[in-house]
KEKE-3310 file (N, C-alpha, C; in steps of 0.2 Angstrom, whole numbers, plus 5000, padded with zeros to 4 digits):
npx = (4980:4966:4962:4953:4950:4940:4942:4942:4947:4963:4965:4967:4976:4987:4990:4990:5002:5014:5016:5006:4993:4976:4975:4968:4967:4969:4960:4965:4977:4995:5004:5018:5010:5002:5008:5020:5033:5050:5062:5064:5052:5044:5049:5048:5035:5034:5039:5029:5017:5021:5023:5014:5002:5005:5006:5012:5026:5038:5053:5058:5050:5043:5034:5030:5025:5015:4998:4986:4972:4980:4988:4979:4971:4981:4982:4970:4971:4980:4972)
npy = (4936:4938:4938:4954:4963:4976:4994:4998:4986:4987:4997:4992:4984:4991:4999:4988:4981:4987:4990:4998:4995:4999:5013:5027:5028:5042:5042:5051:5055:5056:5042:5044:5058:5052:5039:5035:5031:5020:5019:5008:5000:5003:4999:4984:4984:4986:4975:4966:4968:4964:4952:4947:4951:4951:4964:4973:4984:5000:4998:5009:5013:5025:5023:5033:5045:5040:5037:5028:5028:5027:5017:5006:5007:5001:4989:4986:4984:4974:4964)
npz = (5010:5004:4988:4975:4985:4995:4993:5009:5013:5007:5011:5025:5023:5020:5031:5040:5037:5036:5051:5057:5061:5061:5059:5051:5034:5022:5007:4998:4998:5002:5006:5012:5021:5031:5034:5048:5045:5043:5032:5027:5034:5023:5011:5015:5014:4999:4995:4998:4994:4979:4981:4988:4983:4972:4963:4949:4953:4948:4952:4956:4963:4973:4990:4998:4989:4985:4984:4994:4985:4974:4974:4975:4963:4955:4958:4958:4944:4940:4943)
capx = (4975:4960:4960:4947:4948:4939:4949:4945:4952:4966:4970:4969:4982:4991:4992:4995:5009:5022:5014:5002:4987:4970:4977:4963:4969:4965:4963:4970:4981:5000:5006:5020:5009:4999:5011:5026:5037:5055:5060:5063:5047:5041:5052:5045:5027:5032:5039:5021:5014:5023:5024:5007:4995:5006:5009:5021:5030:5045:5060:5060:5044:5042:5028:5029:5023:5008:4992:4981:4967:4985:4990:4972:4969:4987:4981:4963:4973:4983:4966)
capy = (4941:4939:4941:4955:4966:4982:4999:4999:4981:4985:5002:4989:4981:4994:5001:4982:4978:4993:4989:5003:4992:5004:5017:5029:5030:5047:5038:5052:5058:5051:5039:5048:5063:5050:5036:5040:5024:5020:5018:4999:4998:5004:4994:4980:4986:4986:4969:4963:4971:4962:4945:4943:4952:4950:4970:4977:4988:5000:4996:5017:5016:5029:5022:5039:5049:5039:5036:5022:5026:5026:5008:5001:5006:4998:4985:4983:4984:4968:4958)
capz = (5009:4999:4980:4975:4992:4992:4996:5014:5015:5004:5015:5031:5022:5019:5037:5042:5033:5041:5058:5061:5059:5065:5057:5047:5029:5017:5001:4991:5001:5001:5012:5015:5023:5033:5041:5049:5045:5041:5024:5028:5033:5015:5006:5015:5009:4991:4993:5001:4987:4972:4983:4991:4981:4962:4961:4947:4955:4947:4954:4957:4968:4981:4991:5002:4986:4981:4989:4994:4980:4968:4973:4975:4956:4951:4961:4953:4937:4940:4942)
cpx = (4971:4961:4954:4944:4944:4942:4950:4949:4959:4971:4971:4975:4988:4996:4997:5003:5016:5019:5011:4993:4980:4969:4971:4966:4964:4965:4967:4974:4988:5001:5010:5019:5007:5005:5019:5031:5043:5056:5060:5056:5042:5042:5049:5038:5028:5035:5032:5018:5014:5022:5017:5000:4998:5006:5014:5024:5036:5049:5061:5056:5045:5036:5028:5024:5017:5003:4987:4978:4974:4985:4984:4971:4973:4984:4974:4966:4975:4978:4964)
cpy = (4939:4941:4948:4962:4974:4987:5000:4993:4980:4991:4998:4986:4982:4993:4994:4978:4983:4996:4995:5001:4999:5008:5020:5031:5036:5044:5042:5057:5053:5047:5040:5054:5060:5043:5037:5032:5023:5019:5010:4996:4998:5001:4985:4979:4984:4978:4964:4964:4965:4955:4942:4945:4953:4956:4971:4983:4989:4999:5004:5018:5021:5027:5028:5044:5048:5036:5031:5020:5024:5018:5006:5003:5001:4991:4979:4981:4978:4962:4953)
cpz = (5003:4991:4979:4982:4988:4992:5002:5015:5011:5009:5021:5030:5022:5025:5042:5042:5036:5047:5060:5058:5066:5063:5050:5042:5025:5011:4997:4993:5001:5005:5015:5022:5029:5038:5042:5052:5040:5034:5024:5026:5024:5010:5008:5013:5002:4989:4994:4995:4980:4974:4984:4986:4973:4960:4955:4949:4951:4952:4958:4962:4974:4982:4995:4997:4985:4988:4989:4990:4974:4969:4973:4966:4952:4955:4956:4946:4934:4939:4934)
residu = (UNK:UNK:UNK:UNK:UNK:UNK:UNK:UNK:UNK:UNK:UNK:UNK:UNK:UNK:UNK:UNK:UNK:UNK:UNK:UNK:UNK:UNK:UNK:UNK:UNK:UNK:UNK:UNK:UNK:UNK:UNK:UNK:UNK:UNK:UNK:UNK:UNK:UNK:UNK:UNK:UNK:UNK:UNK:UNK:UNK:UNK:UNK:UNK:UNK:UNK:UNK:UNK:UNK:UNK:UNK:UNK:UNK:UNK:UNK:UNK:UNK:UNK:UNK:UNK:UNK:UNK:UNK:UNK:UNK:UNK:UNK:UNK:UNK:UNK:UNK:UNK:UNK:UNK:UNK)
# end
């Protein structure tokens, strides 16, 4: 993935990465509320995260609590 994405291509990323690619994300709404995926799946999300796009991520992450616009800021932050 692209360095630099915007937030719809960062919420497509999202959706793609815990296999629910198509999938219309709330930006400020949690992901929790929005996809309905095992925790595995999530844990593999915040590996994607840290590996493919250089996220720091805590160790303590709940991706179900936060929300698309949250991780696309932390994201832009990293840039």
């Amino acid at each position: 993935m692209p360095e630099g994405m915007s937030a719809a291509q960062f919420a497509d990323y999202l959706t793609r990465s815990v296999g629910r690619a198509g999938t219309a994300l709330d930006q400020d709404l949690p992901l929790g509320e929005q996809l309905d995926v095992d925790s595995s799946r999530l844990m593999e999300l915040s590996i994607a995260l840290e590996l493919e796009l250089g996220m720091d991520l805590p160790d303590d992450v709940d991706l179900r609590a936060l929300s698309p616009a949250a991780l696309y800021h932390d994201y832009r932050a990293g840039d």
